[in-house]
Structure formats: structure tokens, C-alpha cells
C-alpha positions as a Markdown table, in Angstrom:
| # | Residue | x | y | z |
|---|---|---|---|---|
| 1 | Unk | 59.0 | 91.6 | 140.1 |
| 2 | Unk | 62.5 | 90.8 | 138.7 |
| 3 | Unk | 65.0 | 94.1 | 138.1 |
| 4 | Unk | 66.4 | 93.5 | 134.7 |
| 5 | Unk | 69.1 | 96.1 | 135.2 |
| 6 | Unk | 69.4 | 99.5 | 136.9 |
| 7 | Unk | 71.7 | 102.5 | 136.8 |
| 8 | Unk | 72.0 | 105.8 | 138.6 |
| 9 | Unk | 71.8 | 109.0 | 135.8 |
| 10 | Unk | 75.0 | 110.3 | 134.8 |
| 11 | Unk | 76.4 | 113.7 | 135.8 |
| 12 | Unk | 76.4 | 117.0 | 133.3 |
| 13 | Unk | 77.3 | 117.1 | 129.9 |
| 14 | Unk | 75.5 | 115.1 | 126.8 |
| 15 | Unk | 76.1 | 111.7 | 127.8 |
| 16 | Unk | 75.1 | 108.2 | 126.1 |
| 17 | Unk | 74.3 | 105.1 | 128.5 |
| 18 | Unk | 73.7 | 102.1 | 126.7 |
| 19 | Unk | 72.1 | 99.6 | 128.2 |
| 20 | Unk | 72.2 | 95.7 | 127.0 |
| 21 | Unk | 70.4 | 93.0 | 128.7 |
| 22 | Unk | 69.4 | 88.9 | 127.6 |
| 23 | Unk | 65.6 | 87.6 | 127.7 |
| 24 | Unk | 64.9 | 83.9 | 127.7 |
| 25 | Unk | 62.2 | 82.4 | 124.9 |
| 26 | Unk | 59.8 | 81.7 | 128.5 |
| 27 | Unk | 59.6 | 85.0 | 129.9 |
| 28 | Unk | 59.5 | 86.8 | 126.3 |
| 29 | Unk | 56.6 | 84.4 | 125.7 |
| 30 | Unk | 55.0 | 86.3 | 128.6 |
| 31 | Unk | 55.7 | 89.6 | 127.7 |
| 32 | Unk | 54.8 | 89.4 | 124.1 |
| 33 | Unk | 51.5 | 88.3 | 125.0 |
| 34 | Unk | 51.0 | 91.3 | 127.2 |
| 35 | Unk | 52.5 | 93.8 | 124.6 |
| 36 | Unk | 50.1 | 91.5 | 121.9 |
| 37 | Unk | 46.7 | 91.9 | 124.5 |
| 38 | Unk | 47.0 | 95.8 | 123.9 |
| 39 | Unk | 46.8 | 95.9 | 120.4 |
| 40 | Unk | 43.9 | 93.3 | 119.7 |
| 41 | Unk | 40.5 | 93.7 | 119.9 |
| 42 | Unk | 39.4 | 90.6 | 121.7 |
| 43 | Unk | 37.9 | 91.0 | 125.2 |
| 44 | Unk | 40.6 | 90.8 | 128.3 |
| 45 | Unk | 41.2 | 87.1 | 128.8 |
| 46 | Unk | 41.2 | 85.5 | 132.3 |
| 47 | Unk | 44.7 | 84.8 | 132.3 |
| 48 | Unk | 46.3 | 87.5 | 131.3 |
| 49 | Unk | 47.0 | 88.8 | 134.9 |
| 50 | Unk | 49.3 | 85.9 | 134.3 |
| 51 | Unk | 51.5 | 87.4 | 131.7 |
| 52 | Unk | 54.5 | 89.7 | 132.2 |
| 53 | Unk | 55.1 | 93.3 | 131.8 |
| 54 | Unk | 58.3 | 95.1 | 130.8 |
| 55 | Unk | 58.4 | 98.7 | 132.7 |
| 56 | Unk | 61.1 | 101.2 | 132.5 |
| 57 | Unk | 61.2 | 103.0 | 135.5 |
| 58 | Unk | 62.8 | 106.3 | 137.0 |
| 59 | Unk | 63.0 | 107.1 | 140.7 |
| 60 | Unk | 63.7 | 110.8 | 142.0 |
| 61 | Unk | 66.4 | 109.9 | 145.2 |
| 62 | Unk | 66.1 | 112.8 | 146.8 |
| 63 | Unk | 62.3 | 112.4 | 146.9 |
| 64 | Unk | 62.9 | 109.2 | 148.3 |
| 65 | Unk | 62.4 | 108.3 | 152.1 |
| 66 | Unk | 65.8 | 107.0 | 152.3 |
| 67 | Unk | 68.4 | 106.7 | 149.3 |
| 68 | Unk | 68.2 | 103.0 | 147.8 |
| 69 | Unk | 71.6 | 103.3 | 147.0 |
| 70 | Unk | 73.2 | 104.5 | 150.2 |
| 71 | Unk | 73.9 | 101.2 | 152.4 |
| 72 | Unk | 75.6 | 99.5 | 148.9 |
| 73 | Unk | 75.7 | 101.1 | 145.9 |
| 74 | Unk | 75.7 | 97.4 | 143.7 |
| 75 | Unk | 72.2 | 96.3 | 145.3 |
| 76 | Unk | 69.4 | 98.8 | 145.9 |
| 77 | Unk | 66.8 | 98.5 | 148.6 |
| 78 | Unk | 63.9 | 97.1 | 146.7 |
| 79 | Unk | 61.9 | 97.6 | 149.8 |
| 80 | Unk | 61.9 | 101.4 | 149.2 |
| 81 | Unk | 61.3 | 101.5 | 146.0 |
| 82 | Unk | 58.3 | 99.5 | 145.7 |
| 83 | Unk | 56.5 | 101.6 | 147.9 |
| 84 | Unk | 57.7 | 104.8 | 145.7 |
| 85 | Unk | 56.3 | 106.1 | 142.9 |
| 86 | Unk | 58.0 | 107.0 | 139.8 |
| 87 | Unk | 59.2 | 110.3 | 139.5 |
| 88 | Unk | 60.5 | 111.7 | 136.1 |
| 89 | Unk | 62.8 | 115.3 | 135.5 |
| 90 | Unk | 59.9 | 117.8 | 133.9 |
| 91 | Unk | 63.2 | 120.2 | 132.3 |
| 92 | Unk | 66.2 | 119.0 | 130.3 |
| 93 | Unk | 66.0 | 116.7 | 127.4 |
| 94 | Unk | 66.1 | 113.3 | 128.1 |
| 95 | Unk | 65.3 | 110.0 | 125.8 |
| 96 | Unk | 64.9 | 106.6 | 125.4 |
| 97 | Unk | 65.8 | 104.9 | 122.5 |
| 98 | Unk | 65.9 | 101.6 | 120.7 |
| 99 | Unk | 65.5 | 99.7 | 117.3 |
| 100 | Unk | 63.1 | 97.4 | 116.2 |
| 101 | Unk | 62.7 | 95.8 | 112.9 |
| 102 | Unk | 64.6 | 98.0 | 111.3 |
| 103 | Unk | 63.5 | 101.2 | 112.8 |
| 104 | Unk | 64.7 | 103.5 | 115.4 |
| 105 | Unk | 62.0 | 104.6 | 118.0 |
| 106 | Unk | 63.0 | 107.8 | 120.3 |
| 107 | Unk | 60.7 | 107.6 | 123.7 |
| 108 | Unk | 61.0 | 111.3 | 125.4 |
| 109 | Unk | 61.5 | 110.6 | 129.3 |
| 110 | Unk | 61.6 | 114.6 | 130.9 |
| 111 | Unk | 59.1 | 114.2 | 131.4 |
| 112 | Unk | 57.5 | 110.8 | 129.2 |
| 113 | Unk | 54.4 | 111.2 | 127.2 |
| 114 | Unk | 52.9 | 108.0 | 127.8 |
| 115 | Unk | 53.2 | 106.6 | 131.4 |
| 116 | Unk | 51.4 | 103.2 | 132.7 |
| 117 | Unk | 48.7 | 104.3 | 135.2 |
| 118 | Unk | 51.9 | 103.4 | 137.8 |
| 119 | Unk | 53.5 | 106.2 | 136.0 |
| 120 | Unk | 56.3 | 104.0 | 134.3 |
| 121 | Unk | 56.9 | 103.3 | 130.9 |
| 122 | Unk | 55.9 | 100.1 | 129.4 |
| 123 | Unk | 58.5 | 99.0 | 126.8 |
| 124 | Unk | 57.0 | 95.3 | 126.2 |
| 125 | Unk | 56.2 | 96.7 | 122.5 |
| 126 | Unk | 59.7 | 96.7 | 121.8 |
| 127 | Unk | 61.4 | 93.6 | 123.8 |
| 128 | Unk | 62.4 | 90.7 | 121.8 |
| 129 | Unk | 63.6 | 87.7 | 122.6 |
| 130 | Unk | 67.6 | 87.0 | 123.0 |
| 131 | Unk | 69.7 | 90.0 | 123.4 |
| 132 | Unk | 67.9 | 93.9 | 124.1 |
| 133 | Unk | 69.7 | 97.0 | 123.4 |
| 134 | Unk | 68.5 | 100.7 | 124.6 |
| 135 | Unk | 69.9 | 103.7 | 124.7 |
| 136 | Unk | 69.4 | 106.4 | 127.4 |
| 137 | Unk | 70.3 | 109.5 | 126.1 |
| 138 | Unk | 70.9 | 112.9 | 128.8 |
| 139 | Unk | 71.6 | 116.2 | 127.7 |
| 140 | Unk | 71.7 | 117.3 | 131.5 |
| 141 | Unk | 72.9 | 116.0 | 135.0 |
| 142 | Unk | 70.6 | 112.9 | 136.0 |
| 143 | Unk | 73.0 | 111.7 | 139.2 |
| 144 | Unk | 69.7 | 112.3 | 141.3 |
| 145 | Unk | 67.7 | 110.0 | 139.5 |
| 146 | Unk | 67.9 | 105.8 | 139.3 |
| 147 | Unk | 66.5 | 104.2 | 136.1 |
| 148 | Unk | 65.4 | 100.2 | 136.1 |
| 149 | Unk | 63.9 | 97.9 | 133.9 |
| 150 | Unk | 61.2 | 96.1 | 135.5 |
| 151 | Unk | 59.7 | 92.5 | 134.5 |
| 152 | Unk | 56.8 | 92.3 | 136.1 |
| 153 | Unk | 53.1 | 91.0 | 136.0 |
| 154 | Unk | 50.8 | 93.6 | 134.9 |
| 155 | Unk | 49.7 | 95.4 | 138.1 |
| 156 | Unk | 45.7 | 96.1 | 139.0 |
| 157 | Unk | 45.4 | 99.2 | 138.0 |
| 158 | Unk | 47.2 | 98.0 | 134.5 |
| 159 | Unk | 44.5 | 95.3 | 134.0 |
| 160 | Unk | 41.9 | 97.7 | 134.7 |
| 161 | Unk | 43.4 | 100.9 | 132.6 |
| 162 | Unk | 43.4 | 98.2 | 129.6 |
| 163 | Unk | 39.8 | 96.8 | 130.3 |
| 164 | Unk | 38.5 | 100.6 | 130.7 |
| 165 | Unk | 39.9 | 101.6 | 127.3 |
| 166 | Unk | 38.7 | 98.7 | 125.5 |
| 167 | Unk | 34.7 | 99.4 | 126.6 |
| 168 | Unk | 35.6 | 102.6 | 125.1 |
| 169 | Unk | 36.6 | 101.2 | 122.0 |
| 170 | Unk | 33.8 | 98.9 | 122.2 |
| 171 | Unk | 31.7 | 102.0 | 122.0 |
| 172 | Unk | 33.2 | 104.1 | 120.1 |
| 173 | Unk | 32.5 | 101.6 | 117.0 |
| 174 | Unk | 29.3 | 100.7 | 117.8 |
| 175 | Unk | 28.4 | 104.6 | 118.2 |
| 176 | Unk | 30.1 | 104.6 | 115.0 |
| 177 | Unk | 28.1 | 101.0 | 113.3 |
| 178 | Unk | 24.5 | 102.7 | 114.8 |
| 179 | Unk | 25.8 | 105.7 | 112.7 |
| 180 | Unk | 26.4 | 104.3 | 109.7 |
| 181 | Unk | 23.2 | 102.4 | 109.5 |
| 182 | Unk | 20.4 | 105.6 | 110.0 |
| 183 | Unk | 18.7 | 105.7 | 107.0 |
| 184 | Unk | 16.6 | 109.1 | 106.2 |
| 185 | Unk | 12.7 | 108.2 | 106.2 |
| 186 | Unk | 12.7 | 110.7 | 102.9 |
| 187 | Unk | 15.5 | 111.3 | 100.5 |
| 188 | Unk | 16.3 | 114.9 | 100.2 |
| 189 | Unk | 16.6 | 114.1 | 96.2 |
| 190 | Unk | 13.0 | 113.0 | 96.2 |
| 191 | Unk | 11.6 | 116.5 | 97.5 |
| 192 | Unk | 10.7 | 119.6 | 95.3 |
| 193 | Unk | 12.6 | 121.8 | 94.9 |
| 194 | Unk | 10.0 | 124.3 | 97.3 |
| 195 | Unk | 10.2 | 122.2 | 99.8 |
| 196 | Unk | 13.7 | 122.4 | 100.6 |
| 197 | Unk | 14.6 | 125.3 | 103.0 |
């Protein structure tokens, strides 16, 4: 796991943090083909436990067992946090938001909508390579929580979240195909008018 950049929330007040960060072409490569792997059809390849993972995590410090920040404010304690889960605010309005090809996408974070089965967010979809621009966006006091960006490979319960949902599909269209191809043994057309009830 690298930590791409983290932050502690800002006090009160509407606040804007904006958040920049560099990706090389390598570990892009890696992450697109994550963030690619979840919109395809094909079936999960053997390697893609291999790829990389772009998370946008929030931790609750008070919930913590012992701040992360306390000892030194510019380096966390990974150690603690890695054994954490990832707590969001439920009240207040809080977003994440970024641009991609041209479009502005607004990712609500009190609490998120979608969370990875690790309860982040995964924000491969919109990482590019080069230079990454977000915007966190807090309409209320967030000093008690840390936010990170997380590279990462794509945990277990990822992998098996994403092979779960594509046997779904799987069946879904070939509930769907079996459907489609029921043909009535006698056309309703065909009958006389006193058969029909």
C-alpha cells in the first residue's frame, strides 16, 4: 500500500481543500486495468490480483485506538490505520469532486453511496495518468476525521465482491437469453375466437 496524500478535515465553515497529486505511466497502467476489469464482461483474469487500486479513504480519529496523528502530525502511524476500518460522517454535507473528460463528477462522502466492500471509495475510474486534481468540499467541521488516497492492490474481499457480481450478470442475461427464446407451442392468433378466455 503506498499513501498518495493525506489530510486531516478542516474546522467549521464551508471550506474547499484541493487536493493535487502526480501518477507515473507504470502505476496508472496498473490502475487503469483495475478500473477497465470492472466495466468488461470477460471473466476475472488470473492476474489481476496483480493490478492496482486507487481508494479514497476516511478514518474517524476519535474512533481510533490511538490518534495516527498524535506522535507527529507530518507522518501518521500506518500501523493503526491498517487495522481500522473506514469510518465516514452520516450528517453534514460533504463531497468529492473531480473532472474527467470534460465533465465534472460530485461523489457524496457523509456518508458515500458506493463504498468498496472495505468501505472506501474506489476512485480508479477517474485517475489519469500525469497530474490528478480533486476537490474535497465540507460544509461542516471535519477536524475529527483524516482522509487518504490509497494505491493499493485490490484486496480479497475486492476480487471476490467483483467475481460475485459478475456470476450475477452472467445470469441475469442468460435468465434473460432462455427468455427471449420460449416459443408458445400454439399462437394465440391461431385460436378461435371461443377458445380464448
Amino acid at each position: 500500500m503506498v499513501v498518495m496524500i493525506y489530510w486531516r478535515g478542516l474546522g467549521s465553515g464551508r471550506k474547499t481543500l484541493n487536493i493535487t497529486f502526480n501518477l507515473d505511466d507504470s502505476r496508472y497502467s496498473h490502475i487503469a486495468r483495475w478500473a477497465k476489469s470492472k466495466r468488461t464482461k470477460s471473466s476475472l483474469t488470473s492476474d489481476l490480483g496483480q493490478s492496482l487500486c486507487m481508494s479514497f479513504a476516511c478514518y474517524h480519529l476519535p474512533s481510533l485506538p490511538s490518534n495516527p496523528l498524535e506522535a507527529n502530525e507530518l507522518t501518521p502511524c500506518y500501523e493503526t490505520l491498517m487495522h481500522s476500518p473506514c469510518s465516514w460522517p452520516t450528517s453534514g454535507d460533504l463531497s468529492l469532486q473531480t473532472k474527467r473528460d470534460g465533465k465534472n463528477f460530485i461523489i457524496p462522502l457523509a456518508p458515500p453511496i458506493f463504498v468498496t466492500p472495505d468501505n472506501c471509495i474506489d476512485v480508479s475510474a477517474f485517475i489519469r495518468s500525469g497530474e490528478n486534481t480533486f476537490s474535497v468540499v465540507q460544509q461542516n467541521n471535519m477536524s475529527d476525521y483524516l482522509f487518504m488516497f490509497l494505491v493499493h492492490h485490490p484486496t480479497p474481499e475486492q476480487l471476490s465482491y467483483l467475481t460475485s457480481c459478475r456470476g450475477r450478470r452472467e445470469e441475469w442475461v442468460k435468465s434473460i437469453r432462455d427468455l427471449c427464446n420460449i416459443e408458445p407451442k400454439d399462437s394465440l392468433w391461431r385460436r378461435s375466437p371461443s377458445e380464448v378466455i
